[in-house]
mmCIF file as gemmi writes it, N, C-alpha and C atoms, coordinates in Angstrom:
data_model
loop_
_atom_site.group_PDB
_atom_site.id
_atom_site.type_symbol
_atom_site.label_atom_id
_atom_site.label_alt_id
_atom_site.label_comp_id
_atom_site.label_asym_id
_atom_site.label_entity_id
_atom_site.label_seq_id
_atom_site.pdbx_PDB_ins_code
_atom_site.Cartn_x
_atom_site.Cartn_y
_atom_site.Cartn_z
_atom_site.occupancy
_atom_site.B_iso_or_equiv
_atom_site.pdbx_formal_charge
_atom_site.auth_seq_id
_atom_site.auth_asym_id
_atom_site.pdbx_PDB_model_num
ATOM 1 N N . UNK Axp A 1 ? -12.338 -2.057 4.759 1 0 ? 1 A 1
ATOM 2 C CA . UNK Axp A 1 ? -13.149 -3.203 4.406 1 0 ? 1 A 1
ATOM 3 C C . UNK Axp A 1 ? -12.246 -4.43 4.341 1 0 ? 1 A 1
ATOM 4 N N . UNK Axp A 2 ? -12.768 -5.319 4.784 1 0 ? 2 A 1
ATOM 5 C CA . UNK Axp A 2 ? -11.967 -6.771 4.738 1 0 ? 2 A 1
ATOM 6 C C . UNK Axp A 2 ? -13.183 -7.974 3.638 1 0 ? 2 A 1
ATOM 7 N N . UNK Axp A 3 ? -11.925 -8.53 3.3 1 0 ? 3 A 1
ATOM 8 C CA . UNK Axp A 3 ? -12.212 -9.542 2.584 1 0 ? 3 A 1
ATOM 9 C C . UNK Axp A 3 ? -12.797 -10.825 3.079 1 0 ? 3 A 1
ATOM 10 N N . UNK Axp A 4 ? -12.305 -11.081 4.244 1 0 ? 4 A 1
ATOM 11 C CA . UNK Axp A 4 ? -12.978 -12.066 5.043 1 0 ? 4 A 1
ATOM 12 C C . UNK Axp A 4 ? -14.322 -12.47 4.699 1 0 ? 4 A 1
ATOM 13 N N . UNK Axp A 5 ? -15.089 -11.514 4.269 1 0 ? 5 A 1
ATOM 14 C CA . UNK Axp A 5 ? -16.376 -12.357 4.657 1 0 ? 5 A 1
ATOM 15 C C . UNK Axp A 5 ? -17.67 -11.794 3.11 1 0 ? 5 A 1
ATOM 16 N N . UNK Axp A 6 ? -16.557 -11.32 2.405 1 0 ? 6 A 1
ATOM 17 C CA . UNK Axp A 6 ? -16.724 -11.205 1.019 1 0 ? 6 A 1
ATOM 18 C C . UNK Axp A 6 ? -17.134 -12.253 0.153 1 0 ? 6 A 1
ATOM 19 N N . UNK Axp A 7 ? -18.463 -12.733 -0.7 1 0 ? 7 A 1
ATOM 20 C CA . UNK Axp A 7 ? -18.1 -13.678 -1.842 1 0 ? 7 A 1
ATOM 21 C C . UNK Axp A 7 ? -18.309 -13.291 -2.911 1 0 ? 7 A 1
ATOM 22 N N . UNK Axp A 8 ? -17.601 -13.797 -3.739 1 0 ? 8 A 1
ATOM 23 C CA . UNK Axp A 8 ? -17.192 -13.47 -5.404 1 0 ? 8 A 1
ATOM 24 C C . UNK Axp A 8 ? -18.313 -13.995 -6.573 1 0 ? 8 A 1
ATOM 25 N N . UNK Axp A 9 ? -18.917 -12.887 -7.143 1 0 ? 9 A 1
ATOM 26 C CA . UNK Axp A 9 ? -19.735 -13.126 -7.619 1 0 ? 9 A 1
ATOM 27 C C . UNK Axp A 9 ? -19.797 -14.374 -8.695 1 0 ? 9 A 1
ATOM 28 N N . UNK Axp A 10 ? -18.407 -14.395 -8.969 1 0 ? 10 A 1
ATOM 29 C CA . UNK Axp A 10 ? -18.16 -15.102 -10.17 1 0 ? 10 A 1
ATOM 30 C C . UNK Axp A 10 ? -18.064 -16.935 -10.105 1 0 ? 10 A 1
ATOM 31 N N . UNK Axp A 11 ? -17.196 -17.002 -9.067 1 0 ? 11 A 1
ATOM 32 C CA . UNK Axp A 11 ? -17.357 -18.543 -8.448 1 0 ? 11 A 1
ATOM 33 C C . UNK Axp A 11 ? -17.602 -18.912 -7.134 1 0 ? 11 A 1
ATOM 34 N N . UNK Axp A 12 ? -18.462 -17.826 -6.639 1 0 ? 12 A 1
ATOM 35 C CA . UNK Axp A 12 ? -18.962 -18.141 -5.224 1 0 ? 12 A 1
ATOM 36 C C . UNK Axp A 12 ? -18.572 -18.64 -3.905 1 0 ? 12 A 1
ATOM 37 N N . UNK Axp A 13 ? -17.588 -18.314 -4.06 1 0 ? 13 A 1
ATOM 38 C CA . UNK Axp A 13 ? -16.33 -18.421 -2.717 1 0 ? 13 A 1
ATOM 39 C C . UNK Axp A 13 ? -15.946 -17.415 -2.329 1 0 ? 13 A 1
ATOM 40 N N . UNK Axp A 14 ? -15.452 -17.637 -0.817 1 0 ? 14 A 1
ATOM 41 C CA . UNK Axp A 14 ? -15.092 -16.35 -0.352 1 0 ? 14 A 1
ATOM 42 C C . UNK Axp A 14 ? -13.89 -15.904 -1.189 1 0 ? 14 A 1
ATOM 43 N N . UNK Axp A 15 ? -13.816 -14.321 -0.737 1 0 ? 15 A 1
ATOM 44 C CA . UNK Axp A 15 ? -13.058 -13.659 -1.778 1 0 ? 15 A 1
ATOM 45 C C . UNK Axp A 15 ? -11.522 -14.259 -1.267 1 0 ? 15 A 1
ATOM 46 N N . UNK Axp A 16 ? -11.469 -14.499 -0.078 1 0 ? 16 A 1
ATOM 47 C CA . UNK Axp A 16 ? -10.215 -14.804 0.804 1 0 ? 16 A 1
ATOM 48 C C . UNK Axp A 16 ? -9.352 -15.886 0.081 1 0 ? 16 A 1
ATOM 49 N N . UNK Axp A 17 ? -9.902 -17.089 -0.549 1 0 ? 17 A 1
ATOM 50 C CA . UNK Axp A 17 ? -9.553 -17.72 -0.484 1 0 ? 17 A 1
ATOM 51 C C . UNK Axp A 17 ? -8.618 -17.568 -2.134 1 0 ? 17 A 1
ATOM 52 N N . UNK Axp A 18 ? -8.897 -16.419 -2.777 1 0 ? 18 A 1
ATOM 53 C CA . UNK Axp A 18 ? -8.751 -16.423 -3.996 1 0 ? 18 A 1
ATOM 54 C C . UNK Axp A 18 ? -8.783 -17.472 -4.986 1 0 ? 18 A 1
ATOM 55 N N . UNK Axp A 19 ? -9.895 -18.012 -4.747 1 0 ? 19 A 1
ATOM 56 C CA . UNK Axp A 19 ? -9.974 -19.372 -6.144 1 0 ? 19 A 1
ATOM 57 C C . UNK Axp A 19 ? -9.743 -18.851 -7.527 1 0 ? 19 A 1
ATOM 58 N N . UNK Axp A 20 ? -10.577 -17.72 -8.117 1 0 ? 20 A 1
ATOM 59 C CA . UNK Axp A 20 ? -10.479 -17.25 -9.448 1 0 ? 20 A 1
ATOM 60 C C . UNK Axp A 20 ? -9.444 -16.035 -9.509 1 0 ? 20 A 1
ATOM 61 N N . UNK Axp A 21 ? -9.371 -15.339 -11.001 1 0 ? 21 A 1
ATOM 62 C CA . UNK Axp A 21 ? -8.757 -15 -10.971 1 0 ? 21 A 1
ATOM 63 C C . UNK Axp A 21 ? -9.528 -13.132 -10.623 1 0 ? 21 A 1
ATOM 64 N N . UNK Axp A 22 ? -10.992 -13.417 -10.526 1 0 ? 22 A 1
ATOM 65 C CA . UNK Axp A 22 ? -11.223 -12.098 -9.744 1 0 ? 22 A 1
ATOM 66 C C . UNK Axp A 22 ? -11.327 -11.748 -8.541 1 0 ? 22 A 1
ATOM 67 N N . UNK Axp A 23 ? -11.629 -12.892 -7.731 1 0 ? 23 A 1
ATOM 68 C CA . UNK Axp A 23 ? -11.228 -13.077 -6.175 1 0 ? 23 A 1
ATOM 69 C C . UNK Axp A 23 ? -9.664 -12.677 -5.891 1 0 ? 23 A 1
ATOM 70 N N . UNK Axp A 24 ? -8.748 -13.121 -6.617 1 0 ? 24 A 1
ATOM 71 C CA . UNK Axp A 24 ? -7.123 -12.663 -6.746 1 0 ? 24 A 1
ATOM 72 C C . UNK Axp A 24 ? -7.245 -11.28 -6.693 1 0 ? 24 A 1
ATOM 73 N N . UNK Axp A 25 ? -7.8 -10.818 -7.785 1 0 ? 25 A 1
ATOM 74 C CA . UNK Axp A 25 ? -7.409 -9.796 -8.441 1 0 ? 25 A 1
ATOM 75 C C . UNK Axp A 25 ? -8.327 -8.792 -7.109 1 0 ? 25 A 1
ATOM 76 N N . UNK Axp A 26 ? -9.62 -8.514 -6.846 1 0 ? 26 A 1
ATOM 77 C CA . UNK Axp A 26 ? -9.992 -8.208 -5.342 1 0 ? 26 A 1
ATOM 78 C C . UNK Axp A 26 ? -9.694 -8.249 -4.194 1 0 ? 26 A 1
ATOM 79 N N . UNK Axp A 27 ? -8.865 -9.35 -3.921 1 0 ? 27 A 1
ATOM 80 C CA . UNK Axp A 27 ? -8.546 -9.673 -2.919 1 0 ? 27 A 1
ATOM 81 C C . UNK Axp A 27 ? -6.926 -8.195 -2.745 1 0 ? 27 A 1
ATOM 82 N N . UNK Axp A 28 ? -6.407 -8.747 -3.518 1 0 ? 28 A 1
ATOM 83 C CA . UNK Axp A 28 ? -5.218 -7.985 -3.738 1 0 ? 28 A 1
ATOM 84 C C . UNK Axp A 28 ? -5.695 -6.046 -3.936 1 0 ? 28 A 1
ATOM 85 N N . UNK Axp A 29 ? -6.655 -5.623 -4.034 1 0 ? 29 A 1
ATOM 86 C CA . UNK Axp A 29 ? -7.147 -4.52 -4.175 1 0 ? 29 A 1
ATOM 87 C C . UNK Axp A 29 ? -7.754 -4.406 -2.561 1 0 ? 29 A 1
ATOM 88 N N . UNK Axp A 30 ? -8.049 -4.742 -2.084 1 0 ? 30 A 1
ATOM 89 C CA . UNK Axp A 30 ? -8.391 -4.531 -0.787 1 0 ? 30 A 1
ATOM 90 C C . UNK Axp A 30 ? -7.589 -4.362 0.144 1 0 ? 30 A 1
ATOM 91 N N . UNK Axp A 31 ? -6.141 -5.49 -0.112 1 0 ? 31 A 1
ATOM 92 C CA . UNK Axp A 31 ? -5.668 -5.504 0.99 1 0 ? 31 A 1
ATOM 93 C C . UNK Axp A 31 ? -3.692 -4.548 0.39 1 0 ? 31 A 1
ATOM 94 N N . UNK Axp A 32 ? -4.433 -3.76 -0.684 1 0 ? 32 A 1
ATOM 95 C CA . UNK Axp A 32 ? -3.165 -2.684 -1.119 1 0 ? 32 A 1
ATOM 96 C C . UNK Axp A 32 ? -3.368 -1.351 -0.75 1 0 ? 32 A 1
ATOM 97 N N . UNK Axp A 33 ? -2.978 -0.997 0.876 1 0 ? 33 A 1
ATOM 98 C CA . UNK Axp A 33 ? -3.359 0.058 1.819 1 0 ? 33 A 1
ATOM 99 C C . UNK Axp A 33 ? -2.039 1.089 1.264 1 0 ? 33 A 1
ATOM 100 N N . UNK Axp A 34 ? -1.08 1.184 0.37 1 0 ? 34 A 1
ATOM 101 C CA . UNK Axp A 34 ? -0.663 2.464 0.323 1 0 ? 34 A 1
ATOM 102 C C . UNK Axp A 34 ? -0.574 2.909 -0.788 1 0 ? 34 A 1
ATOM 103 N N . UNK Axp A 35 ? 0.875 4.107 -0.644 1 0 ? 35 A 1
ATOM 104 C CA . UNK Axp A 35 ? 0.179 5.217 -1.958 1 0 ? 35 A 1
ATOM 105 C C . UNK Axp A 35 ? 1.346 4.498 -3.121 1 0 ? 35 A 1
ATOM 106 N N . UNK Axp A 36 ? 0.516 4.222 -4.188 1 0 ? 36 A 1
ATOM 107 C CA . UNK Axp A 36 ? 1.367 4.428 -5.359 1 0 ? 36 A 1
ATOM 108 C C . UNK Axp A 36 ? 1.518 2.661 -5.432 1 0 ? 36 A 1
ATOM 109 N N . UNK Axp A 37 ? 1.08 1.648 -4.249 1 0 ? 37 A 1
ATOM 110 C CA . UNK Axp A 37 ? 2.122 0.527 -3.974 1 0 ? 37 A 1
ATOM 111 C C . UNK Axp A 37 ? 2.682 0.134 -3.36 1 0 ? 37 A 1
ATOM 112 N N . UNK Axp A 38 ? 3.381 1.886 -2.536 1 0 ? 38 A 1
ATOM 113 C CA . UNK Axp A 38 ? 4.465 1.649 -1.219 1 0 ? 38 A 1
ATOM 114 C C . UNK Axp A 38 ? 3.578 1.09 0.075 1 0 ? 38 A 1
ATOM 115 N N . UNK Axp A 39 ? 4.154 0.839 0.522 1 0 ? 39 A 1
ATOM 116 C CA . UNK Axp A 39 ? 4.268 -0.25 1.976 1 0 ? 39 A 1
ATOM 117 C C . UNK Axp A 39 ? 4.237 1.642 3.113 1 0 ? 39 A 1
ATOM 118 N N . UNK Axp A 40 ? 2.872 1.895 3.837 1 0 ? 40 A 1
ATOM 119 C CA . UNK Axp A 40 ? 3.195 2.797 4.906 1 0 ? 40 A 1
ATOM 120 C C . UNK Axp A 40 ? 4.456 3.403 5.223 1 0 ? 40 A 1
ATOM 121 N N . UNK Axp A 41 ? 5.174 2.179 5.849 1 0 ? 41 A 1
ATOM 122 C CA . UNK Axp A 41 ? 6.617 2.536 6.25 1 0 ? 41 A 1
ATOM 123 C C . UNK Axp A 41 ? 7.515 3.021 5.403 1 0 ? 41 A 1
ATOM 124 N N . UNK Axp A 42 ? 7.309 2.535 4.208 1 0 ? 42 A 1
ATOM 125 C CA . UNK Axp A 42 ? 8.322 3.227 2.75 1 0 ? 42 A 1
ATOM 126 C C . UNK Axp A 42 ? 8.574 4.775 3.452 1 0 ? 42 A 1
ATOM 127 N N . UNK Axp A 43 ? 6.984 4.959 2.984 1 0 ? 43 A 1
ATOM 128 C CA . UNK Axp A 43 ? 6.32 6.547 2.777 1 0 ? 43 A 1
ATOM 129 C C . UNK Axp A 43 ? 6.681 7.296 3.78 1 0 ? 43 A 1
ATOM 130 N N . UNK Axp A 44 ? 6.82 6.834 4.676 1 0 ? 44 A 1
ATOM 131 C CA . UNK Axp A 44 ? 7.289 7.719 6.434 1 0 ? 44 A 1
ATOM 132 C C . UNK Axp A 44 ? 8.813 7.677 6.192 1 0 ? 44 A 1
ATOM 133 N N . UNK Axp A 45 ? 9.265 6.738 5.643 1 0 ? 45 A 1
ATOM 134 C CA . UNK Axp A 45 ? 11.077 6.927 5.515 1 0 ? 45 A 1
ATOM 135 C C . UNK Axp A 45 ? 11.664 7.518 4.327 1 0 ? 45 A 1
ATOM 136 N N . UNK Axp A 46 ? 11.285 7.42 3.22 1 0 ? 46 A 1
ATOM 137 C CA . UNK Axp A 46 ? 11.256 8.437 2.315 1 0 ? 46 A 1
ATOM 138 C C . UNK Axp A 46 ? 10.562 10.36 2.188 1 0 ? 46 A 1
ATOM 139 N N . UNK Axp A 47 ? 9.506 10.478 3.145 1 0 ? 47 A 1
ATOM 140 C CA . UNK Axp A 47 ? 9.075 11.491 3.522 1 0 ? 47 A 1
ATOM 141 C C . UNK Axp A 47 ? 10.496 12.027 4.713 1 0 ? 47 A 1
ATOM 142 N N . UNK Axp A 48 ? 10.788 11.035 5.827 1 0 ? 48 A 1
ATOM 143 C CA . UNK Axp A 48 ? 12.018 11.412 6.886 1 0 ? 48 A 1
ATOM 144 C C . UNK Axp A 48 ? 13.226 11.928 5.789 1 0 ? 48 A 1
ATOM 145 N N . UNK Axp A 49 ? 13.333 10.805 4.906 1 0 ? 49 A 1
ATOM 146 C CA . UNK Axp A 49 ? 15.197 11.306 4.594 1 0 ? 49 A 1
ATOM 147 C C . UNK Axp A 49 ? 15.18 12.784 3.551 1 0 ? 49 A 1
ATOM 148 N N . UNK Axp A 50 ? 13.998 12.717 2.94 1 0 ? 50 A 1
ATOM 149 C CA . UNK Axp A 50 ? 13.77 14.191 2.391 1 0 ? 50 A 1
ATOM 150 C C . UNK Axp A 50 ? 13.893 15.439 3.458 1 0 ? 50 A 1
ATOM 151 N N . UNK Axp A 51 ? 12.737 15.067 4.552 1 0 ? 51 A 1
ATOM 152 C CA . UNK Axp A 51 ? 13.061 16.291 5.222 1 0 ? 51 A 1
ATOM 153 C C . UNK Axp A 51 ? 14.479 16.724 5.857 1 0 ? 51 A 1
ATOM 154 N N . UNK Axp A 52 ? 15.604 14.797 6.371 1 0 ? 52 A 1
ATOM 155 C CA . UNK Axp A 52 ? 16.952 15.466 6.124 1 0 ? 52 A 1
ATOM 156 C C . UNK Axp A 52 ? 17.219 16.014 5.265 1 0 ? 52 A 1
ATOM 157 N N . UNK Axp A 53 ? 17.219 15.85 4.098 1 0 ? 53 A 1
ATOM 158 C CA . UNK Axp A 53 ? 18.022 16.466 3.186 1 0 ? 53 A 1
ATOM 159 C C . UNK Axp A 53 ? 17.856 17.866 3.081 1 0 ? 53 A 1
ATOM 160 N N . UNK Axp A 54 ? 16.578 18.217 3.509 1 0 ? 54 A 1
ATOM 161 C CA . UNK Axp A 54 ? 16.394 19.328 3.068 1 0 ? 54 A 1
ATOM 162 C C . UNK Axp A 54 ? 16.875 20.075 4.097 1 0 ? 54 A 1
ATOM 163 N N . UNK Axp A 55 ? 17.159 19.705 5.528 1 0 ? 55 A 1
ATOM 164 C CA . UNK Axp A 55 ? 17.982 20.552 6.48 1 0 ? 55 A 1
ATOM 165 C C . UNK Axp A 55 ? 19.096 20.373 6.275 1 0 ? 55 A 1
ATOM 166 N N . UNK Axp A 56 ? 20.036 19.013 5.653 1 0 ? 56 A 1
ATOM 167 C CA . UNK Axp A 56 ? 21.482 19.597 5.247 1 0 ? 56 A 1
ATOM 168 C C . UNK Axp A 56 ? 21.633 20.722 4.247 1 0 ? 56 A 1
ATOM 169 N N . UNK Axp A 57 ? 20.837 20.516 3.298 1 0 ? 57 A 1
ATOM 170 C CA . UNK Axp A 57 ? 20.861 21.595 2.322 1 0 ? 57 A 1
ATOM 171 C C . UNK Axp A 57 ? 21.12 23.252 2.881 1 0 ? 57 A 1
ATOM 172 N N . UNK Axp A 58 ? 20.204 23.3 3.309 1 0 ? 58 A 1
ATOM 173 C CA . UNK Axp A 58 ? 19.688 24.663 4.477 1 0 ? 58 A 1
ATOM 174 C C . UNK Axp A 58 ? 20.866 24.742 4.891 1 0 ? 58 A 1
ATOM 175 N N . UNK Axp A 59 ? 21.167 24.227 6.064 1 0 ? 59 A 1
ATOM 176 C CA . UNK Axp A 59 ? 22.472 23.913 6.518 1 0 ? 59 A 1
ATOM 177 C C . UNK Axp A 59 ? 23.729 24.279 5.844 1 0 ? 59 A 1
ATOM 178 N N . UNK Axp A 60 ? 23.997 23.743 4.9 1 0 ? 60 A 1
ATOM 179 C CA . UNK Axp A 60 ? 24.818 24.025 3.45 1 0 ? 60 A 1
ATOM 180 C C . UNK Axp A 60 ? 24.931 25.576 3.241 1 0 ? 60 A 1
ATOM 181 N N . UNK Axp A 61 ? 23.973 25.931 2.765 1 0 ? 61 A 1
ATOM 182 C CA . UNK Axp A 61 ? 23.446 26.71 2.633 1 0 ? 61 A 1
ATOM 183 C C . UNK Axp A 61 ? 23.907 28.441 2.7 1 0 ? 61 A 1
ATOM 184 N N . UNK Axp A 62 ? 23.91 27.919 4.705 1 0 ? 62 A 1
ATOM 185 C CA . UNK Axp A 62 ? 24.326 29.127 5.747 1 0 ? 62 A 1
ATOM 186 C C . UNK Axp A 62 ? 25.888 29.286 4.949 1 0 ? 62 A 1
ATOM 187 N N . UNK Axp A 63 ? 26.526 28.683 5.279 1 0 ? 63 A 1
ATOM 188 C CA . UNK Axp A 63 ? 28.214 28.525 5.123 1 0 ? 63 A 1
ATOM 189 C C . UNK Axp A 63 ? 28.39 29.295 4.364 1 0 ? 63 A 1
């Protein structure tokens, strides 16, 4: 869903433009697409360096 073409019940502007502070506060809820906060890309590079780790470990491991 996009905000674009959203208006705010409260002061009747689009939500986009964030005039109030619930248009802000919506606006910013709409357009917070990941988990926890993180940014997509976080999540794919923190998910990557785990799964290294977990093959050095392994790795380790053998020896």
């Amino acid at each position: 869903m996009s905000c674009q073409h959203l208006v705010c019940a409260q002061c009747a502007h689009p939500v986009i433009e964030g005039r109030c502070a619930l248009c802000r506060a919506n606006r910013e809820r709409l357009h917070n697409h990941g988990f926890a906060g993180l940014s997509p890309a976080l999540i794919v590079g923190l998910l990557l360096a785990l799964l290294l780790l977990t093959l050095v470990l392994e790795h380790l491991s053998r020896l």
